[in-house]
SETOR-458751 format. One record per residue (C-alpha): chain; residue number from 0; residue in one letter; z, x, y. Coordinates in nm, 2 decimals, m for minus. Last residue first. Layout:
N
<'A',NUM,'A',<Z,X,Y>>,
...
! end
This chain:
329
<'A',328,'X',<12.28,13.70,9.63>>,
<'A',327,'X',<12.65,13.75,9.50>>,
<'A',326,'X',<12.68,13.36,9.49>>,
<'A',325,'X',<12.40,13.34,9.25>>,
<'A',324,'X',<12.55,13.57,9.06>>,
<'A',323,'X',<12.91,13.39,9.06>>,
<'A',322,'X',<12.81,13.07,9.04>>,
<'A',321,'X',<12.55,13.09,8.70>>,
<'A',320,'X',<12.94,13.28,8.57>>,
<'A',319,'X',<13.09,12.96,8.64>>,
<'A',318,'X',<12.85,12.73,8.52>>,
<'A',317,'X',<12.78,12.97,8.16>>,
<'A',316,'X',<13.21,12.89,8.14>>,
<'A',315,'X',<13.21,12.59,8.21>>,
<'A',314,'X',<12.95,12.51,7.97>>,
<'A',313,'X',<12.71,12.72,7.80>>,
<'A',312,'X',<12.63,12.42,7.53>>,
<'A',311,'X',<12.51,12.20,7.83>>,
<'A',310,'X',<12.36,12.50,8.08>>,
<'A',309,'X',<12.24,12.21,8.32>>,
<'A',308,'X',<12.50,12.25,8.59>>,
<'A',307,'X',<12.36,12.53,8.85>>,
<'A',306,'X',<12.17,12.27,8.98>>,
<'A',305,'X',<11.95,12.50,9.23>>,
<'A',304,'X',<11.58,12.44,9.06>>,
<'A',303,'X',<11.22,12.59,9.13>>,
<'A',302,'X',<11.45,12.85,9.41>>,
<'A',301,'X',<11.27,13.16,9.23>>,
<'A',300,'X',<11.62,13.23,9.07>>,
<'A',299,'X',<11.70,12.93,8.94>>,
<'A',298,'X',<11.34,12.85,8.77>>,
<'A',297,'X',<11.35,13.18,8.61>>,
<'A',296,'X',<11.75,13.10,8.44>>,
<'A',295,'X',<11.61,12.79,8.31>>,
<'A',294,'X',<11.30,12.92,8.16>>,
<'A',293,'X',<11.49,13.24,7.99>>,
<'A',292,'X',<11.76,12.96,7.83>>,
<'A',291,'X',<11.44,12.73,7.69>>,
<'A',290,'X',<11.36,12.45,7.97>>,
<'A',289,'X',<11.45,12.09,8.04>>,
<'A',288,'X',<11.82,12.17,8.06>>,
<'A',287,'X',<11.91,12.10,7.73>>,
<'A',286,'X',<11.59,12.28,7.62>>,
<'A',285,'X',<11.80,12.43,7.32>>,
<'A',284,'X',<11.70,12.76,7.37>>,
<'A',283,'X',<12.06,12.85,7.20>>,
<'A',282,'X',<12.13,13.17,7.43>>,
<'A',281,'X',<12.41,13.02,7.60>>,
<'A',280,'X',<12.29,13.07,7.93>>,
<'A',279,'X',<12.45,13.40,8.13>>,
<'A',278,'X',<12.24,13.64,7.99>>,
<'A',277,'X',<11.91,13.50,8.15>>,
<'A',276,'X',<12.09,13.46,8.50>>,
<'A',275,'X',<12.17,13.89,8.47>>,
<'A',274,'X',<11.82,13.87,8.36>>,
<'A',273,'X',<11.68,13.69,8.69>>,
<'A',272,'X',<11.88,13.85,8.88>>,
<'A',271,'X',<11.68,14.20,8.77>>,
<'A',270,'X',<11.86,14.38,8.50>>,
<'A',269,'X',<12.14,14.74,8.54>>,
<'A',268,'X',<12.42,14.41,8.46>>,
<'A',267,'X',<12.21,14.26,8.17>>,
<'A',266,'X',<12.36,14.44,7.84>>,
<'A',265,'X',<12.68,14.40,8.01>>,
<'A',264,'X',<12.66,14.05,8.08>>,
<'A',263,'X',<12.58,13.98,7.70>>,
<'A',262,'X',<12.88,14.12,7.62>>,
<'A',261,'X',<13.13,13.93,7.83>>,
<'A',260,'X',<12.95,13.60,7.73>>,
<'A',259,'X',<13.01,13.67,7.34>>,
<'A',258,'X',<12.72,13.74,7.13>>,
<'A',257,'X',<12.63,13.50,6.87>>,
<'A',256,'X',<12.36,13.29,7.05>>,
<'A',255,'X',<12.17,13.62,7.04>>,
<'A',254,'X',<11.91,13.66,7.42>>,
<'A',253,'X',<12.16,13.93,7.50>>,
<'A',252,'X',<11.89,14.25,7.39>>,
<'A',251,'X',<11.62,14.05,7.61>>,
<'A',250,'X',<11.31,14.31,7.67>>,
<'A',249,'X',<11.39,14.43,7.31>>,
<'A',248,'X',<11.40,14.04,7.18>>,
<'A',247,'X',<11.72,13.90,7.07>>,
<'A',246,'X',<11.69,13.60,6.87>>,
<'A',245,'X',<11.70,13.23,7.04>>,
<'A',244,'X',<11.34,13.15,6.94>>,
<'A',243,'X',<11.38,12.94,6.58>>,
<'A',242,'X',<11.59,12.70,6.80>>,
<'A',241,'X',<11.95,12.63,6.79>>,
<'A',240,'X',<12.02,12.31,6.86>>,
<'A',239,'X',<12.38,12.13,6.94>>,
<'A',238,'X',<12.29,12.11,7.29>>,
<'A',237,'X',<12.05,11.86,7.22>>,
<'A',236,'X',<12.19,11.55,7.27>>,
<'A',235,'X',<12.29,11.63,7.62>>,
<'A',234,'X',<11.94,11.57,7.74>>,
<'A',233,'X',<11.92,11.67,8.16>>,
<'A',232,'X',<12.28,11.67,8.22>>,
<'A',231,'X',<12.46,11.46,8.42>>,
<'A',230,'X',<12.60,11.58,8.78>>,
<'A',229,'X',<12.92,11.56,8.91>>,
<'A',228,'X',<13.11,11.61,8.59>>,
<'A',227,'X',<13.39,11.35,8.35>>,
<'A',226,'X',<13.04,11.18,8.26>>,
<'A',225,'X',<12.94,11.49,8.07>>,
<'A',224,'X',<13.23,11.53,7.84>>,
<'A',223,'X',<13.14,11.19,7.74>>,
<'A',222,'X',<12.77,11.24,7.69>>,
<'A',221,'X',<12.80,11.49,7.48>>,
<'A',220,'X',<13.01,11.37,7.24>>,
<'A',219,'X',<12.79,11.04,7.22>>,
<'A',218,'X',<12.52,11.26,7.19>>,
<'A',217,'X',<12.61,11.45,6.90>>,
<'A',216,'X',<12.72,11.11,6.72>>,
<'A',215,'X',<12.38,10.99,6.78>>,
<'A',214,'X',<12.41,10.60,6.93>>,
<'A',213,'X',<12.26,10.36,6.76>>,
<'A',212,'X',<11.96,10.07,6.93>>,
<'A',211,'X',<12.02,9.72,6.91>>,
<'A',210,'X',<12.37,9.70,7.13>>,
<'A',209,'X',<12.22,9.67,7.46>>,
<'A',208,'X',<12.44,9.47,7.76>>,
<'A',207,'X',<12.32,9.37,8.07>>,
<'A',206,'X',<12.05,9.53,8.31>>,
<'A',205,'X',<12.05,9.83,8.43>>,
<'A',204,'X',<11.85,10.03,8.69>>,
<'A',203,'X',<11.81,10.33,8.82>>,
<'A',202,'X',<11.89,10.60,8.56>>,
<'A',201,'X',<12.21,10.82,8.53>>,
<'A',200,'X',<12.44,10.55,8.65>>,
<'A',199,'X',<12.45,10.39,8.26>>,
<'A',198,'X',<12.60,10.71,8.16>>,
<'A',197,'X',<12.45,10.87,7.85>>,
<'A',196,'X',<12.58,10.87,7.54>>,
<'A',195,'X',<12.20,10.83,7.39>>,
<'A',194,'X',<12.28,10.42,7.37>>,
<'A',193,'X',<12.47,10.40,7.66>>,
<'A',192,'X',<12.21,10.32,7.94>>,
<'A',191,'X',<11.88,10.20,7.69>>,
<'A',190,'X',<11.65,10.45,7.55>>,
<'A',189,'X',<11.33,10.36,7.30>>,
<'A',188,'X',<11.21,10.24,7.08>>,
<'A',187,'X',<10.84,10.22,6.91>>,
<'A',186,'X',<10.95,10.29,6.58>>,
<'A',185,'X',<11.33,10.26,6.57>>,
<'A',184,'X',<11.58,10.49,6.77>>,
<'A',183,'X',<11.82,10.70,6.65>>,
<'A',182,'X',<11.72,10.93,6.38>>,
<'A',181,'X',<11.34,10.88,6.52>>,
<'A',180,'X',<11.49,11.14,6.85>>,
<'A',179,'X',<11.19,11.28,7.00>>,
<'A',178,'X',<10.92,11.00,6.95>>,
<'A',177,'X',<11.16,10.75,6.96>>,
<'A',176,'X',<11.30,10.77,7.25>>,
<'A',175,'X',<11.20,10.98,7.57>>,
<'A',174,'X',<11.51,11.09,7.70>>,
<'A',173,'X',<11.54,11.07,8.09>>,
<'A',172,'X',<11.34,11.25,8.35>>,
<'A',171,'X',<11.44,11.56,8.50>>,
<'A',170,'X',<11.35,11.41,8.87>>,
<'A',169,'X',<11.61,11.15,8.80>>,
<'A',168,'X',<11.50,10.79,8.96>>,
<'A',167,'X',<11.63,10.75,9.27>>,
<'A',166,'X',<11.27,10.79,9.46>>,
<'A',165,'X',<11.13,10.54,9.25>>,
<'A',164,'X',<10.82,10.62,9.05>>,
<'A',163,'X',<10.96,10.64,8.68>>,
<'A',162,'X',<11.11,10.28,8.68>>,
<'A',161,'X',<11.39,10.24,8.49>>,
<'A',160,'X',<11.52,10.22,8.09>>,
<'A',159,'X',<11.26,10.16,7.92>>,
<'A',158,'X',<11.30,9.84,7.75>>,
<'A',157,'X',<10.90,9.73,7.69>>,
<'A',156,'X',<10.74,10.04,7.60>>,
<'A',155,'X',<10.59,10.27,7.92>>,
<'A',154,'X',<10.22,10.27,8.07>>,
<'A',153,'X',<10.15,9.89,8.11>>,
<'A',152,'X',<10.48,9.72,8.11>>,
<'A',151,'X',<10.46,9.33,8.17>>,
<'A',150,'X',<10.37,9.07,8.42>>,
<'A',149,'X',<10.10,8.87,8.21>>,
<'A',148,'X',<9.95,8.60,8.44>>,
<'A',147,'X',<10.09,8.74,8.74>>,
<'A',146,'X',<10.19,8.47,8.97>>,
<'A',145,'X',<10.50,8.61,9.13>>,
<'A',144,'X',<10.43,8.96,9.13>>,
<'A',143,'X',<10.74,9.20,9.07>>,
<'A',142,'X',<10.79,9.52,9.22>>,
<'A',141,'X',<10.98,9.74,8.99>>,
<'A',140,'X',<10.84,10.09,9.06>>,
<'A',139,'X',<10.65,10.20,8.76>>,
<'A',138,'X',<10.58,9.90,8.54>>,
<'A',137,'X',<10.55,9.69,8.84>>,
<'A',136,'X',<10.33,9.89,9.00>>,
<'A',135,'X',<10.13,10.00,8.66>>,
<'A',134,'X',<10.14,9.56,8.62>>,
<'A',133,'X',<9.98,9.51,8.97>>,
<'A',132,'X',<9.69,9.71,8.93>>,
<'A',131,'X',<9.62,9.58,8.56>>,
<'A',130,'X',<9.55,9.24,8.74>>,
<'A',129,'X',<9.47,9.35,9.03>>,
<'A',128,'X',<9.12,9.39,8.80>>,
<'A',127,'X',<9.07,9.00,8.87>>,
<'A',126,'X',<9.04,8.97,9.21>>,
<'A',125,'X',<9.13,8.72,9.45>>,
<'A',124,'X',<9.27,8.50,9.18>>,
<'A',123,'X',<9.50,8.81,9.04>>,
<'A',122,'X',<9.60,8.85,9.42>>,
<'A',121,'X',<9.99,8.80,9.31>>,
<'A',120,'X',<10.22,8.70,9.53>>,
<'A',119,'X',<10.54,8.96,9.61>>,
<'A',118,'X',<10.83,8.85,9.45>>,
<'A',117,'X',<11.17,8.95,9.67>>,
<'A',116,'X',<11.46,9.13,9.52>>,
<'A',115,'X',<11.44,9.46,9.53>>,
<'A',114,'X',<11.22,9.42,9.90>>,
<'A',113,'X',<10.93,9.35,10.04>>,
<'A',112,'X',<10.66,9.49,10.23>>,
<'A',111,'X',<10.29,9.45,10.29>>,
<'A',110,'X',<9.95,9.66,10.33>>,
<'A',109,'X',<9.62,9.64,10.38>>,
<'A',108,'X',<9.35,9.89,10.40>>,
<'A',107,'X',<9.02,9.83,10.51>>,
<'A',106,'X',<8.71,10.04,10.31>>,
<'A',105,'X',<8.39,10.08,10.49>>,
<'A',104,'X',<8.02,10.08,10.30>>,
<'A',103,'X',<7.86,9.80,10.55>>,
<'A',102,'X',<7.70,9.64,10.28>>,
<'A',101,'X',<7.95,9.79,10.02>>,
<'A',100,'X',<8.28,9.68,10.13>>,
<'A',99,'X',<8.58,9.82,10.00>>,
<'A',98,'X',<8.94,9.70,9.96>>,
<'A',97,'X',<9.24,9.94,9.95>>,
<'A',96,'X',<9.55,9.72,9.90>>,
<'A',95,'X',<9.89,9.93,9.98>>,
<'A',94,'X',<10.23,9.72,9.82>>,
<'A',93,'X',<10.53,9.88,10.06>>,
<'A',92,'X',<10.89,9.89,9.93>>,
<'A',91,'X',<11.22,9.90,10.03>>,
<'A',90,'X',<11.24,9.66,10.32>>,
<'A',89,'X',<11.25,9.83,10.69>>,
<'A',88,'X',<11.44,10.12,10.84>>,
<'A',87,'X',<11.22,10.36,10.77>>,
<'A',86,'X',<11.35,10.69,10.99>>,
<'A',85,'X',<11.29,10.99,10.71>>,
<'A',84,'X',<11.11,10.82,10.41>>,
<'A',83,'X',<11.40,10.87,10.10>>,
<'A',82,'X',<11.40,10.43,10.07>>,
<'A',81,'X',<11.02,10.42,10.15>>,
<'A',80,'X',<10.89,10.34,9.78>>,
<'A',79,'X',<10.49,10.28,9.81>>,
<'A',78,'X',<10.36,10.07,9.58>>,
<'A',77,'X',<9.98,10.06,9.48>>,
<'A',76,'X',<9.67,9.86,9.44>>,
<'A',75,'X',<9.33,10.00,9.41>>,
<'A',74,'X',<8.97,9.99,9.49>>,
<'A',73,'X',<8.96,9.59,9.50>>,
<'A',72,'X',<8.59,9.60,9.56>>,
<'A',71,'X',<8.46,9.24,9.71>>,
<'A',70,'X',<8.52,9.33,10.04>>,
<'A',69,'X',<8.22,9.12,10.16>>,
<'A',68,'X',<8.31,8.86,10.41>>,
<'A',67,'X',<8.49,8.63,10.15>>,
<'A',66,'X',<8.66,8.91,10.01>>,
<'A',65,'X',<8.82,9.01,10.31>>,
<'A',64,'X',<8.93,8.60,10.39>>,
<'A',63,'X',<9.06,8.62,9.99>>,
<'A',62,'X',<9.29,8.92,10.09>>,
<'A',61,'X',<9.42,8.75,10.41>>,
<'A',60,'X',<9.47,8.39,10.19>>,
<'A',59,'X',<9.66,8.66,9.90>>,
<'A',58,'X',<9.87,8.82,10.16>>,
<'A',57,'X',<10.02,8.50,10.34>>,
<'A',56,'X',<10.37,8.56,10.17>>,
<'A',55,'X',<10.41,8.97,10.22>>,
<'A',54,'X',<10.28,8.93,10.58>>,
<'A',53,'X',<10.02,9.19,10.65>>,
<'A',52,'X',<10.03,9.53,10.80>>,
<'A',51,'X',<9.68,9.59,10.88>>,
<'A',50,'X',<9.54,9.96,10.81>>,
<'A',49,'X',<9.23,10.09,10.94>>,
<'A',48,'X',<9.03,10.39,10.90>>,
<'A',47,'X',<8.90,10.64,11.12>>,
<'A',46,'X',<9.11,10.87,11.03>>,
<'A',45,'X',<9.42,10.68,11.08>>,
<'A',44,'X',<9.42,10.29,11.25>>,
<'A',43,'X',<9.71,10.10,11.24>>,
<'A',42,'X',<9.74,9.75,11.27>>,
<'A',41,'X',<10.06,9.50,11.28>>,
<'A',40,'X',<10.14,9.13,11.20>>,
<'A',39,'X',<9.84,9.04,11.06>>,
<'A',38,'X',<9.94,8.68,10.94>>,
<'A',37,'X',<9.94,8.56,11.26>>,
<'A',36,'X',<9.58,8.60,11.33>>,
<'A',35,'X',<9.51,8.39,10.96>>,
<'A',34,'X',<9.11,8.32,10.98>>,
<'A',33,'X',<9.02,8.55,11.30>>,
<'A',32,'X',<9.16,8.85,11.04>>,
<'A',31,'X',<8.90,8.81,10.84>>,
<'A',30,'X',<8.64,8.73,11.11>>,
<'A',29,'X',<8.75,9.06,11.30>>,
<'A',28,'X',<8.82,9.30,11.03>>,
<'A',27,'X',<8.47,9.54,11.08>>,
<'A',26,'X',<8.43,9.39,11.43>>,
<'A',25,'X',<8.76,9.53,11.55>>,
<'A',24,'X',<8.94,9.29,11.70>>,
<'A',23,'X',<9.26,9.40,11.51>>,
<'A',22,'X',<9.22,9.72,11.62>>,
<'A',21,'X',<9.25,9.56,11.99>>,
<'A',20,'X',<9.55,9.38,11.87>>,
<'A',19,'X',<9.73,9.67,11.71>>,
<'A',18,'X',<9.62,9.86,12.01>>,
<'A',17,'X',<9.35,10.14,12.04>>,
<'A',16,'X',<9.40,10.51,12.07>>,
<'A',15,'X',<9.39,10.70,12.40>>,
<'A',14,'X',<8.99,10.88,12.42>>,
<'A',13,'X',<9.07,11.24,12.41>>,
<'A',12,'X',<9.02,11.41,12.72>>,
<'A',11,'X',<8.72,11.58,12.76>>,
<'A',10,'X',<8.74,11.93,12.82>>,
<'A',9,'X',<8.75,12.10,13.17>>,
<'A',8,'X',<8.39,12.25,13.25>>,
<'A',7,'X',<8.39,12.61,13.29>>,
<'A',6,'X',<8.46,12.75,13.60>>,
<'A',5,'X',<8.15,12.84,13.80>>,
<'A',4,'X',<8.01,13.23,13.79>>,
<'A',3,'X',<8.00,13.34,14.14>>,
<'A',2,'X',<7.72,13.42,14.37>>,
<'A',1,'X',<7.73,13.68,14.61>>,
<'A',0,'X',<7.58,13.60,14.95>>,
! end
């Protein structure tokens, strides 16, 4: 009889994952969570690792029960904004605790939710080093902490204008105060909506009325024929510069702020699209748009940026002509 080779064994299947109340019997969380059962109101388990969704106002008794059976590490505290998270359709904002045991050298995440409006308690008596923790989340996403002993901003000045870590806040940033523009803004100041000429709707947040700091004549210029457009520019109160770089090199023959458009685009037209983008700006280098005229018109054609708007001393007619060659292909 001829024997035949036996069909490999099938694999085995993958073992179907646990509950949120079977991962919430888990012995690592167990007696924590035994304390408060309602207060868990979800689990999740990634990795090997567990989340528990907790309820934002029992989270300081479920951090204290973790603590209390040896999650003494607060490893960090951080937000979470969900409002550009495809399908979220809860509050705005997650708080994320990673806690840390070192007998049994696991970490348990916890997590809650709340809103614009809605305080979060503070786990300052829990553990003491939330209490920087808690002031970078509020400094950089807007979460209070009812409770905190000293809520206040950690990495910017007191009267910045926003919260750089939210998903609405501009991607170019916003002016940066004192350090860039002393003529306006006193030692240590910095922007408020209006006070560069910019519109109020061009950062996140406002707040009442600010009439301490001046506003540069250049900017206030700038900033109206700005607000009449779709999009605001990146730092209207430079388009009046002219740096020390915008001279015509022999690799850039156009890059001369006193050349006419027409002229420059001839120089250009036997260039790659990148140059033909490159003669287009205004040829100031005034870093308007968040780059010199030869940075802008790189990050446009390798896809880095597709606002075609930035171009502040170009204006309509740099726009225009940024349409047309990108339209060409």
């Amino acid at each position: 009889m001829s024997e035949t080779t036996p069909p490999p064994a099938a694999p085995a299947a993958a073992p179907a994952g646990r509950t949120a109340s079977d991962i919430k019997r888990d012995p690592l969380v167990l007696v924590a969570v035994s304390r408060d059962w309602e207060a868990v109101t979800d689990a999740k388990e990634f990795a090997n690792e567990i989340t528990l969704i907790v309820d934002r106002a029992r989270i300081v008794s479920v951090c204290r029960a973790f603590k209390d059976e040896g999650f003494s590490y607060l490893v960090d505290l951080s937000g979470v904004d969900y409002s550009k998270y495809p399908g979220h359709a809860g509050p705005r904002f997650g708080v994320v605790y990673t806690l840390y045991s070192f007998n049994a050298n696991k970490r348990v995440r916890l997590r809650t939710f709340t809103d614009e409006n809605t305080p979060i308690p503070s786990v300052t008596d829990v553990w003491k080093t939330a209490n920087w923790h808690e002031r970078e989340t509020f400094d950089m996403l807007g979460i209070q902490f009812e409770g905190h002993p000293n809520l206040e901003r950690i990495l910017m000045w007191e009267g910045f204008n926003g919260h750089p870590l939210r998903k609405d806040f501009p991607i170019r940033g916003i002016d940066t105060g004192a350090r860039i523009y002393p003529e306006v803004f006193p030692p240590g100041g910095g922007p408020k909506p209006g006070s560069t000429g910019k519109d109020a709707k061009d950062v996140n947040i406002f707040q009442g009325e600010w009439n301490t700091y001046g506003t540069w004549p250049a900017a206030q210029i700038a900033g109206q024929r700005a607000a009449a457009k779709t999009q605001q520019p990146a730092a209207p109160e430079l388009a009046a510069v002219v740096a020390e770089t915008a001279k015509p090199t022999q690799e850039a023959p156009w890059h001369n702020p006193d050349l006419q458009l027409p002229e420059r685009m001839k120089m250009a037209e036997k260039g790659s699209l990148k140059d033909k983008l490159f003669a287009a700006m205004a040829q100031t280098d005034c870093t308007a748009c968040g780059w010199d005229c030869e940075g802008y018109a790189n990050a446009i054609a390798t896809g880095e940026t597709k606002d075609l708007t930035l171009c502040v001393p170009g204006e309509q007619e740099t726009e225009d002509m940024l349409k047309k060659l990108m339209s060409a292909g």
